[in-house]
PQR file of N, CA, C, O and H, with PARSE charges and radii, in Angstrom:
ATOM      1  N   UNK A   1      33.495   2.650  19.829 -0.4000 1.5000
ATOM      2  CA  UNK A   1      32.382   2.606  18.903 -0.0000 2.0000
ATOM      3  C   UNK A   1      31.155   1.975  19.565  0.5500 1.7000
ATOM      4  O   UNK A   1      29.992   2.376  19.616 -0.5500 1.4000
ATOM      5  N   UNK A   2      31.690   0.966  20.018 -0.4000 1.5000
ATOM      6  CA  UNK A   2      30.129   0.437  20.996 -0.0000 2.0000
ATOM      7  C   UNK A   2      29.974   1.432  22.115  0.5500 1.7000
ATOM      8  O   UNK A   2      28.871   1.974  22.191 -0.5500 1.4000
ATOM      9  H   UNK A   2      32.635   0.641  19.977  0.4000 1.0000
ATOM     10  N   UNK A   3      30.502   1.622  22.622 -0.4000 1.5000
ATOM     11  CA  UNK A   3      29.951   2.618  23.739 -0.0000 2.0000
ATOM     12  C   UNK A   3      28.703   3.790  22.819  0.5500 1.7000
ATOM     13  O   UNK A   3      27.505   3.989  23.019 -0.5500 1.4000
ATOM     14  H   UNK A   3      31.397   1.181  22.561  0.4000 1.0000
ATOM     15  N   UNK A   4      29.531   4.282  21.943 -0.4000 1.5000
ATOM     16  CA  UNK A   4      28.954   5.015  21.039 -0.0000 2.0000
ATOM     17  C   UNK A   4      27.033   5.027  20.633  0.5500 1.7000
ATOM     18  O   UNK A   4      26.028   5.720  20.792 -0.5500 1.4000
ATOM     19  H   UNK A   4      30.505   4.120  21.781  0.4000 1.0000
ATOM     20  N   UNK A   5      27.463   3.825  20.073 -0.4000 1.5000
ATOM     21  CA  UNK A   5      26.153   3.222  19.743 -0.0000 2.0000
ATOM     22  C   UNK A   5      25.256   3.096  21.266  0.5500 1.7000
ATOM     23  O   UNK A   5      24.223   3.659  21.630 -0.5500 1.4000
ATOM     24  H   UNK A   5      28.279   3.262  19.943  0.4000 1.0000
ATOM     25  N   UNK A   6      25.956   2.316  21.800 -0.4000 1.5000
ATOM     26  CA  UNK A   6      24.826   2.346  23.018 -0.0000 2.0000
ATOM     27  C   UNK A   6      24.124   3.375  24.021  0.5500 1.7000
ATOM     28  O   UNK A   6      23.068   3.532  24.634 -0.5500 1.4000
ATOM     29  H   UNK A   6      26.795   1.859  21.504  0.4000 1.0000
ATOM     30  N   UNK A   7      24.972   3.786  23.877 -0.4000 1.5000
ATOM     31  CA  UNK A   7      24.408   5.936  24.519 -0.0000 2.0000
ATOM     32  C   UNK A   7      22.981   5.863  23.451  0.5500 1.7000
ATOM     33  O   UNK A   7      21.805   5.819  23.811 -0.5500 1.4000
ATOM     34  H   UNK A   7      25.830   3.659  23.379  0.4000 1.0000
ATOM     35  N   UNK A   8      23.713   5.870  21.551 -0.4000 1.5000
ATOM     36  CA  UNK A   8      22.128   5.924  21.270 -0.0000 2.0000
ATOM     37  C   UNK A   8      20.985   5.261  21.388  0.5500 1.7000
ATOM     38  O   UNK A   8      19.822   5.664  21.348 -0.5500 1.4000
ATOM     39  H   UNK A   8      24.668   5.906  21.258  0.4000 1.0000
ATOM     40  N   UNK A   9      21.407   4.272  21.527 -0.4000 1.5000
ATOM     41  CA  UNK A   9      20.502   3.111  22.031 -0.0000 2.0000
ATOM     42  C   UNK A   9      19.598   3.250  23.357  0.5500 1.7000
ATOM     43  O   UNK A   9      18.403   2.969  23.448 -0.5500 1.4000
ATOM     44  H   UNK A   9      22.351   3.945  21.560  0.4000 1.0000
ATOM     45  N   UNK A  10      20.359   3.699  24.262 -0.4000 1.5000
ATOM     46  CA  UNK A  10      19.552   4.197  25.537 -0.0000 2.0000
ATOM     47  C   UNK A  10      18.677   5.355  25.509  0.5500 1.7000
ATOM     48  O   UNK A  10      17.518   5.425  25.918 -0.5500 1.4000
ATOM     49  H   UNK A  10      21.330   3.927  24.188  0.4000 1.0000
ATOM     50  N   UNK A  11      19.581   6.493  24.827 -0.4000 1.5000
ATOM     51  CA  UNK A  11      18.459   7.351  24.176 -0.0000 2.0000
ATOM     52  C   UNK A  11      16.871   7.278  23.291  0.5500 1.7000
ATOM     53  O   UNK A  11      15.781   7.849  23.299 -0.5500 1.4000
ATOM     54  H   UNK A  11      20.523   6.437  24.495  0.4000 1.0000
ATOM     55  N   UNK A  12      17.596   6.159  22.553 -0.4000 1.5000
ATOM     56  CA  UNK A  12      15.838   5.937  21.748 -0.0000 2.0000
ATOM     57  C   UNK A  12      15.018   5.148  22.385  0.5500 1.7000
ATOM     58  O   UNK A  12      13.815   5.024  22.152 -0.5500 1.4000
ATOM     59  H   UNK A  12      18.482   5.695  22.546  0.4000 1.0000
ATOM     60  N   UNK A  13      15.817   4.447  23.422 -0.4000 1.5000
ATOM     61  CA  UNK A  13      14.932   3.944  24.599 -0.0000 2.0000
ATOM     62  C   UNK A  13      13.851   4.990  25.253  0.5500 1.7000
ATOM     63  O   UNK A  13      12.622   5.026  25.199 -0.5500 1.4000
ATOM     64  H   UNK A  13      16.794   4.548  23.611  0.4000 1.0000
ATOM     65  N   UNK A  14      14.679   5.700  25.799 -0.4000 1.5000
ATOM     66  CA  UNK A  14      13.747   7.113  26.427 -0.0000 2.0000
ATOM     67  C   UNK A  14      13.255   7.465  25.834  0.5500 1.7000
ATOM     68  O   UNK A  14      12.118   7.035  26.027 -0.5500 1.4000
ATOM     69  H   UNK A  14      15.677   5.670  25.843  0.4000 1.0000
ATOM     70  N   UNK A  15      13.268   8.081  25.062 -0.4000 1.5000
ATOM     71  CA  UNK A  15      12.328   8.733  23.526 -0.0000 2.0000
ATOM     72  C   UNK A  15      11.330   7.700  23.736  0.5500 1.7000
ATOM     73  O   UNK A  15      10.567   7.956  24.668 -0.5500 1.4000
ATOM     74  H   UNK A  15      14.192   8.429  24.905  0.4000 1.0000
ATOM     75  N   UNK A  16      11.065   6.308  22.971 -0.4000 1.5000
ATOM     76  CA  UNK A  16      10.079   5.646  23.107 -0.0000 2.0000
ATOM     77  C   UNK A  16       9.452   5.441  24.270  0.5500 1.7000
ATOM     78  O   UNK A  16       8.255   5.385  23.985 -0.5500 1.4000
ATOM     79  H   UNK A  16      11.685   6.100  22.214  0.4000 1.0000
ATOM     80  N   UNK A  17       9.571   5.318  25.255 -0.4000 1.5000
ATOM     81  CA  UNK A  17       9.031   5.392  26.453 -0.0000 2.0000
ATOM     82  C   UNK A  17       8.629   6.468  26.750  0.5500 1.7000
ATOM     83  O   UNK A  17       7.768   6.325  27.618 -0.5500 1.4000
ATOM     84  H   UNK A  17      10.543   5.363  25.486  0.4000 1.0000
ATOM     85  N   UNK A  18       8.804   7.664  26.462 -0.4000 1.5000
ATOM     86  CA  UNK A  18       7.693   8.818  26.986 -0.0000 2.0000
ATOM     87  C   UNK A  18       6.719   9.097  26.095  0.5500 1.7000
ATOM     88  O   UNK A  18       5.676   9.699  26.352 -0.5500 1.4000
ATOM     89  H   UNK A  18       9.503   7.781  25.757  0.4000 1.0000
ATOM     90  N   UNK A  19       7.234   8.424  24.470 -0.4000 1.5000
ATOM     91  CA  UNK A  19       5.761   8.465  23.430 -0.0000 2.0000
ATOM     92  C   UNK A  19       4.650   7.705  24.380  0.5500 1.7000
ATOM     93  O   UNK A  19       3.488   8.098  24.474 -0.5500 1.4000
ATOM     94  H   UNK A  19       8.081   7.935  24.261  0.4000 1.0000
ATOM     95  N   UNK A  20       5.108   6.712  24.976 -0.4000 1.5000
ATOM     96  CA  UNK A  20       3.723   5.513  25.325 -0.0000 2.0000
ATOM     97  C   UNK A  20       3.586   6.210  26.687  0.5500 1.7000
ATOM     98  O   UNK A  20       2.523   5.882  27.214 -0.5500 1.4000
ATOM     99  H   UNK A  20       6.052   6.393  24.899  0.4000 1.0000
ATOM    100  N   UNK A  21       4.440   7.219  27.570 -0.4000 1.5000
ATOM    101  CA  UNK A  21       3.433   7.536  28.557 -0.0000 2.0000
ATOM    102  C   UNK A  21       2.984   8.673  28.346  0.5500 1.7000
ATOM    103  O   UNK A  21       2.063   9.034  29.078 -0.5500 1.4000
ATOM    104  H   UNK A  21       5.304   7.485  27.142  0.4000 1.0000
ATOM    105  N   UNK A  22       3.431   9.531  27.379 -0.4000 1.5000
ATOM    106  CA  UNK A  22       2.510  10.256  26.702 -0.0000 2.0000
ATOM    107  C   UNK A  22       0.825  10.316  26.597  0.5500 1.7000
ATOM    108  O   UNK A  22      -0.118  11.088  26.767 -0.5500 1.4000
ATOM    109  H   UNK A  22       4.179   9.238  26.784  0.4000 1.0000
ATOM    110  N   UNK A  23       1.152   8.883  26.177 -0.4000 1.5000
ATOM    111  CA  UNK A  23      -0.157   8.548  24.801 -0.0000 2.0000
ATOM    112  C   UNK A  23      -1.197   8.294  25.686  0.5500 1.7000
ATOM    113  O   UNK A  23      -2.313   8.813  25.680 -0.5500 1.4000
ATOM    114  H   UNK A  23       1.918   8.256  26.039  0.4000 1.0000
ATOM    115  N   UNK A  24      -0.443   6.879  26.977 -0.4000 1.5000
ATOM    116  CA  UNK A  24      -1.175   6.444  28.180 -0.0000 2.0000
ATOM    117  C   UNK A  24      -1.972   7.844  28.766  0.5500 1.7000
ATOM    118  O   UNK A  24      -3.186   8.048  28.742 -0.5500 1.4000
ATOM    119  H   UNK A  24       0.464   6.457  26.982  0.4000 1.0000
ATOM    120  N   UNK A  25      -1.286   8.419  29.107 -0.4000 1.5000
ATOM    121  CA  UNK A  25      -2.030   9.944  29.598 -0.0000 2.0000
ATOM    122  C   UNK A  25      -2.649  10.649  29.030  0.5500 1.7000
ATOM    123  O   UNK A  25      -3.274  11.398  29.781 -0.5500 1.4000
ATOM    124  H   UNK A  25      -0.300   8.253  29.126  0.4000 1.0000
ATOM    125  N   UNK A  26      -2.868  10.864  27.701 -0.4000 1.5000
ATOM    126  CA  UNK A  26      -3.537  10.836  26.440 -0.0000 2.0000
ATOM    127  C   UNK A  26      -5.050  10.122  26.589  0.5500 1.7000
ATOM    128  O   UNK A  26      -6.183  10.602  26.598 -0.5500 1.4000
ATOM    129  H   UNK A  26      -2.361  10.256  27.091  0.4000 1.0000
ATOM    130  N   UNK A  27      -4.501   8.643  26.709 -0.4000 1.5000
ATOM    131  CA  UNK A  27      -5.866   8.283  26.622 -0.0000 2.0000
ATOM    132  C   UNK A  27      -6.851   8.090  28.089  0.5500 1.7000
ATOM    133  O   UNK A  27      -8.011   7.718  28.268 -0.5500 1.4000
ATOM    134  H   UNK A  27      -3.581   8.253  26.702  0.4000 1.0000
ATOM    135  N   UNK A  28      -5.667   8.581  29.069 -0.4000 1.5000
ATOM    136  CA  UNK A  28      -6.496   8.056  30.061 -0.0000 2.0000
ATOM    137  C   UNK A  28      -7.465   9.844  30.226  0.5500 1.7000
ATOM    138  O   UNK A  28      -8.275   9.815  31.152 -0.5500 1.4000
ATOM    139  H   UNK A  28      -4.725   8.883  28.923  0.4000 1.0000
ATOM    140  N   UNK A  29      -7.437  10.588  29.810 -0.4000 1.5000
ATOM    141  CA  UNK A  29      -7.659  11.921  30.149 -0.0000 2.0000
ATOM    142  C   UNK A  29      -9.352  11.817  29.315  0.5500 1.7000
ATOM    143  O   UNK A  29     -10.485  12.046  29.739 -0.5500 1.4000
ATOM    144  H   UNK A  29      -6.778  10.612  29.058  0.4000 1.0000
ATOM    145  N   UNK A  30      -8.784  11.329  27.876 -0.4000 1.5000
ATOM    146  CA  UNK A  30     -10.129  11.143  27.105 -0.0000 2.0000
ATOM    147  C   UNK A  30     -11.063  10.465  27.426  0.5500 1.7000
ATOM    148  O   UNK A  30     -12.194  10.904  27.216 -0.5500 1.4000
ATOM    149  H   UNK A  30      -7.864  11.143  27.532  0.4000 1.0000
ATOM    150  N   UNK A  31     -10.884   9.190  28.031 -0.4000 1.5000
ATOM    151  CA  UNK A  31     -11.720   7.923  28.401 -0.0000 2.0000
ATOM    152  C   UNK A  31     -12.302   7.980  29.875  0.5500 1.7000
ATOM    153  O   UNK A  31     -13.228   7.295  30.308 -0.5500 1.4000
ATOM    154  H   UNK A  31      -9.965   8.833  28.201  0.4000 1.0000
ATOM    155  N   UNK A  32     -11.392   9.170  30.721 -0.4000 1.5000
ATOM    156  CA  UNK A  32     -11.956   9.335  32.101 -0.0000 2.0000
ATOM    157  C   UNK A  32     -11.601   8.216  33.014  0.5500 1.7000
ATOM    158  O   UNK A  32     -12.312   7.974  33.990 -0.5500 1.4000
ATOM    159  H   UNK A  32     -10.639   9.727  30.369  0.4000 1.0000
ATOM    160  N   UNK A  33     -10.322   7.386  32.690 -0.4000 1.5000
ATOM    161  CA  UNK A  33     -10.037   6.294  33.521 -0.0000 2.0000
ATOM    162  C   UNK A  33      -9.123   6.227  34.485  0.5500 1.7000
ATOM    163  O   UNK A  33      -7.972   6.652  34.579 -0.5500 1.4000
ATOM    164  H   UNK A  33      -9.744   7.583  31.898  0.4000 1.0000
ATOM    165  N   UNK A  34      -9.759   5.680  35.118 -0.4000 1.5000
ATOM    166  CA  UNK A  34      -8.971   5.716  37.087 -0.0000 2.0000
ATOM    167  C   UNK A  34      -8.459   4.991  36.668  0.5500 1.7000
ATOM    168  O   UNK A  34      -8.748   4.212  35.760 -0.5500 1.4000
ATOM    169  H   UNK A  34     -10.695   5.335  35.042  0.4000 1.0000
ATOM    170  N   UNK A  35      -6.801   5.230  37.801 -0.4000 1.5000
ATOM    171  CA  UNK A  35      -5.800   4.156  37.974 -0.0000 2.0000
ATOM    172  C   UNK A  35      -5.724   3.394  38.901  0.5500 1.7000
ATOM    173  O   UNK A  35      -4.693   2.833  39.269 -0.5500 1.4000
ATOM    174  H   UNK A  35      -6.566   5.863  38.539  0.4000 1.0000
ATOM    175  N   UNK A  36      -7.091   3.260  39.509 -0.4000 1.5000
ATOM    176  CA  UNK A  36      -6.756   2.560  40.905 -0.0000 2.0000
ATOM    177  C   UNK A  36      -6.854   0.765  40.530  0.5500 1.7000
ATOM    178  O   UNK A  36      -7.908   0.207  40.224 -0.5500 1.4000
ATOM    179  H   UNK A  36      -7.930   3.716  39.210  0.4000 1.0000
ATOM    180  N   UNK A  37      -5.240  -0.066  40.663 -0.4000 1.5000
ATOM    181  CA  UNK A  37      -5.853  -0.973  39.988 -0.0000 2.0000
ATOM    182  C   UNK A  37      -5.098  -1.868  41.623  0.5500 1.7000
ATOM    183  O   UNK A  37      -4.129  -1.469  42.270 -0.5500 1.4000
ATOM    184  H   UNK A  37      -4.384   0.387  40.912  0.4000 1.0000
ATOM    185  N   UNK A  38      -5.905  -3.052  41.884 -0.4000 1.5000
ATOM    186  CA  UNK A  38      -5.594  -3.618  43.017 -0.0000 2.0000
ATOM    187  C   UNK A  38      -5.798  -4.909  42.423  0.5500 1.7000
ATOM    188  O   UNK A  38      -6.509  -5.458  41.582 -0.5500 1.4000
ATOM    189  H   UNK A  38      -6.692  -3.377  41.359  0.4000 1.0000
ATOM    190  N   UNK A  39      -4.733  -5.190  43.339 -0.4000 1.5000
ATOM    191  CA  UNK A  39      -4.054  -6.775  43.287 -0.0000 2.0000
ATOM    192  C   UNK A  39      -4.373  -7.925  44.320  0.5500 1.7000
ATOM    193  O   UNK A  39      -3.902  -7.779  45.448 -0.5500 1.4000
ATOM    194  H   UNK A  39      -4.155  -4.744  44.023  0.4000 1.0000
ATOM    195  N   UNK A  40      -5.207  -9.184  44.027 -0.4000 1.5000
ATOM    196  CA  UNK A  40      -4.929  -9.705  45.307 -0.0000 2.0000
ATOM    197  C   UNK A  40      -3.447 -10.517  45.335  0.5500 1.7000
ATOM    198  O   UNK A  40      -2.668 -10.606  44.386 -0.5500 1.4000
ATOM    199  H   UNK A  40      -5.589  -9.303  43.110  0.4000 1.0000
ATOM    200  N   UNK A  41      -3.279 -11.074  46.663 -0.4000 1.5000
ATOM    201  CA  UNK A  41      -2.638 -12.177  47.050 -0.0000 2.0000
ATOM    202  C   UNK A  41      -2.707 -13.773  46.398  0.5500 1.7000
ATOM    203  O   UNK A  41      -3.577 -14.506  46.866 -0.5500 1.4000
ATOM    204  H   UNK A  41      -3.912 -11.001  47.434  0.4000 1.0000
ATOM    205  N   UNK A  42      -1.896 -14.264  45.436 -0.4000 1.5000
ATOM    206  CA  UNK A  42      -1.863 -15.695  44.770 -0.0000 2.0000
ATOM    207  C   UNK A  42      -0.521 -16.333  45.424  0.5500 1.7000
ATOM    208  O   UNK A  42       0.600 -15.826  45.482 -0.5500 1.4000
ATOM    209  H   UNK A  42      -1.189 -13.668  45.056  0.4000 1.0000
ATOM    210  N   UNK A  43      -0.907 -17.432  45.838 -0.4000 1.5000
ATOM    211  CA  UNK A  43       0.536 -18.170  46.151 -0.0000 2.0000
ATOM    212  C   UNK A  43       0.631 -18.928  44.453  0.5500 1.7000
ATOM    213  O   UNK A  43      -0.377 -19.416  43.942 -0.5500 1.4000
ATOM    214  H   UNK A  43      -1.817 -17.843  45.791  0.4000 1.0000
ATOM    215  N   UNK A  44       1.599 -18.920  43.943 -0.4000 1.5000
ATOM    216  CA  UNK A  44       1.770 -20.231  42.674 -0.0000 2.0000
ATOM    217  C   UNK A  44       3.105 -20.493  43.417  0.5500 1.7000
ATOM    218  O   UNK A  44       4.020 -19.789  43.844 -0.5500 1.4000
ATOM    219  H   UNK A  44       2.418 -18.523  44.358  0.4000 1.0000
ATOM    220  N   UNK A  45       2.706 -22.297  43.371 -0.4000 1.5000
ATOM    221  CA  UNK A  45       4.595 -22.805  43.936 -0.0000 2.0000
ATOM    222  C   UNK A  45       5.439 -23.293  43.217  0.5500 1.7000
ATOM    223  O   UNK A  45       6.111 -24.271  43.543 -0.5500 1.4000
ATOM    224  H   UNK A  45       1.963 -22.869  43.024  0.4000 1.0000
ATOM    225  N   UNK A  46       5.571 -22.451  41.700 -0.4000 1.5000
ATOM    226  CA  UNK A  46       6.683 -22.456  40.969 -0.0000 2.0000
ATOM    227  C   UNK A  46       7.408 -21.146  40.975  0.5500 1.7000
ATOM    228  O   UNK A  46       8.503 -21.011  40.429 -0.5500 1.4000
ATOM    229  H   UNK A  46       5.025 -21.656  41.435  0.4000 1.0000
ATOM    230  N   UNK A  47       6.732 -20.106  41.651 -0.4000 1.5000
ATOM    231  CA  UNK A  47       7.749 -18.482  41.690 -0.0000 2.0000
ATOM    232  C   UNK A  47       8.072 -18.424  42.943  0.5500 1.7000
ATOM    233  O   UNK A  47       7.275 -18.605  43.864 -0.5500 1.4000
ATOM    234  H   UNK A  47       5.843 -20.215  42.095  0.4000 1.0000
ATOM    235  N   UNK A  48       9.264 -18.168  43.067 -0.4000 1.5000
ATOM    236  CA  UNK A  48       9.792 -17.557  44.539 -0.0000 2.0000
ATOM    237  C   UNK A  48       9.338 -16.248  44.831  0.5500 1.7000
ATOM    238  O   UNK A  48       9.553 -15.176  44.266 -0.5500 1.4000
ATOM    239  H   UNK A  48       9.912 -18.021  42.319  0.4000 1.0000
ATOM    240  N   UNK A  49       8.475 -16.637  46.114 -0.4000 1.5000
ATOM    241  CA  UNK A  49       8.044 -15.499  46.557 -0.0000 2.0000
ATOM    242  C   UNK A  49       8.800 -14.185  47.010  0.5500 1.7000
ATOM    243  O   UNK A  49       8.254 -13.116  46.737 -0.5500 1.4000
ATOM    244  H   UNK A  49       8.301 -17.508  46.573  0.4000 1.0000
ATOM    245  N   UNK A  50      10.139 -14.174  47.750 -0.4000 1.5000
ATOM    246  CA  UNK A  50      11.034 -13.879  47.753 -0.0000 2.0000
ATOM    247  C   UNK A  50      10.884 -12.731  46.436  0.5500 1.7000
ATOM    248  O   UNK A  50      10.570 -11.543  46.505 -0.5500 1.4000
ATOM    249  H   UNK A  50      10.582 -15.043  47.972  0.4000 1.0000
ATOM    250  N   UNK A  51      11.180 -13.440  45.407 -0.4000 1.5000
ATOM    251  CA  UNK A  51      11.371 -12.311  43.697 -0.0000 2.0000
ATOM    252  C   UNK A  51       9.794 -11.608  44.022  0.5500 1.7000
ATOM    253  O   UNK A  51       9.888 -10.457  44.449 -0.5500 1.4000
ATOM    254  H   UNK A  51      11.435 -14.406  45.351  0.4000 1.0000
ATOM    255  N   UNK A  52       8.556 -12.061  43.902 -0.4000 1.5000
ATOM    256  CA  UNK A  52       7.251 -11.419  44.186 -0.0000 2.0000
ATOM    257  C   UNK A  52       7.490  -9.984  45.259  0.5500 1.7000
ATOM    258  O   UNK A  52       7.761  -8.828  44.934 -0.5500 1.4000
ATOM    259  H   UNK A  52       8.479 -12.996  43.556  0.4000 1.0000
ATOM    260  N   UNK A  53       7.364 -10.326  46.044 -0.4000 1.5000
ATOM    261  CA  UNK A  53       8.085  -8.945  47.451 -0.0000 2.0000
ATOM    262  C   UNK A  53       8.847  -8.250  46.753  0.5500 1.7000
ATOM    263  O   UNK A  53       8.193  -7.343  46.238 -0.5500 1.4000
ATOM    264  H   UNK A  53       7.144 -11.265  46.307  0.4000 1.0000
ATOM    265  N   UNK A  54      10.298  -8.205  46.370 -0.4000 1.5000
ATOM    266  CA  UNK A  54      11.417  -7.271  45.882 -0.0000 2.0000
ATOM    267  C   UNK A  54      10.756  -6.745  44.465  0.5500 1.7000
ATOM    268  O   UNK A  54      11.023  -5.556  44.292 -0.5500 1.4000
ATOM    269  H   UNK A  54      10.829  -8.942  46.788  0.4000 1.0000
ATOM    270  N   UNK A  55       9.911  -7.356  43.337 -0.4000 1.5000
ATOM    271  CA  UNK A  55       8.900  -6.608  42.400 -0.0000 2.0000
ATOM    272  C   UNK A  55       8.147  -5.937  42.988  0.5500 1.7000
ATOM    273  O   UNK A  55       8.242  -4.816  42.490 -0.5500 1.4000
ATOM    274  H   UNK A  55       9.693  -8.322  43.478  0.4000 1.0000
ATOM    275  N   UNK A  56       7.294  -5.928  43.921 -0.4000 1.5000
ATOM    276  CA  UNK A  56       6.396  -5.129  44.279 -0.0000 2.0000
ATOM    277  C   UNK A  56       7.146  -4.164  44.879  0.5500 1.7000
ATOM    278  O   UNK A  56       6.847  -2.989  44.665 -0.5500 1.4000
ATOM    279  H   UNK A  56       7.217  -6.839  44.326  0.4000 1.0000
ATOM    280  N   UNK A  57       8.185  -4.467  45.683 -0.4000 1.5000
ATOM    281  CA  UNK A  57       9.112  -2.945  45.967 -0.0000 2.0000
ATOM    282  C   UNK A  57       9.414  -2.063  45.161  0.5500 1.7000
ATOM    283  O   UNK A  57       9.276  -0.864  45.404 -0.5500 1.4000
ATOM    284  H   UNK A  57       8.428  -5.421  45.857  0.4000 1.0000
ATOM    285  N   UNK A  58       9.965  -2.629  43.856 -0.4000 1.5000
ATOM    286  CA  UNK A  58      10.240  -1.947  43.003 -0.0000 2.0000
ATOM    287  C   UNK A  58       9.147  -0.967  42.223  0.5500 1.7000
ATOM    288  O   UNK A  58       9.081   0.211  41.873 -0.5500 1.4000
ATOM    289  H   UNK A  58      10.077  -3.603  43.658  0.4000 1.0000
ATOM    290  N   UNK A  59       8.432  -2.017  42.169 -0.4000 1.5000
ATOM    291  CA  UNK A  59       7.290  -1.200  41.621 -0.0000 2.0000
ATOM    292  C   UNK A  59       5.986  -0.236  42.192  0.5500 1.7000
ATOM    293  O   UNK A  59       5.098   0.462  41.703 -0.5500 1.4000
ATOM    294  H   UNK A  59       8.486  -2.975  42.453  0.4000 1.0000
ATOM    295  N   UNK A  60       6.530  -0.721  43.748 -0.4000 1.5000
ATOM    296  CA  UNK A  60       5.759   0.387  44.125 -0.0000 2.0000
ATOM    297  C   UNK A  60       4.472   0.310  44.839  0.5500 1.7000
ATOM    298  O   UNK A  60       3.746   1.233  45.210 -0.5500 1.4000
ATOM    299  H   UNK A  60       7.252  -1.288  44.146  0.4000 1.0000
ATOM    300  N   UNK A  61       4.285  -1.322  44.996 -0.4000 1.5000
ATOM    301  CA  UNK A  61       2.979  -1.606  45.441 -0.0000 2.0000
ATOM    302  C   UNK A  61       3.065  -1.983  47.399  0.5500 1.7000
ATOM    303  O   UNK A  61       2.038  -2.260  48.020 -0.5500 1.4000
ATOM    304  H   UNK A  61       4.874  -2.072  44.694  0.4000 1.0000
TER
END
């Protein structure tokens, strides 16, 4: 039964997530807005930088 449920659960996950990149693309088409968004370099010495690097992998930057 839990397995059950959680299949749907992951499903309405997806579902909601392509409404909002939908919408994102939606509005970026109307408004004419670039995605070029750049990041600088912050040291803060309460985050391991370490985790900073492996996010930006992930994400792509």
């Amino acid at each position: 039964m839990r397995d059950e449920n959680r299949k749907k659960q992951i499903d309405l996950q997806k579902n909601y997530y392509y409404d909002y990149s939908r919408l994102n693309q939606i509005v970026k088409e109307r408004y004419n807005l670039k995605m070029n968004v750049k990041y600088e370099e912050v040291q803060i010495s309460v985050i391991n930088s370490k985790k900073i690097i492996e996010l930006k992998e992930n994400v792509g930057i």
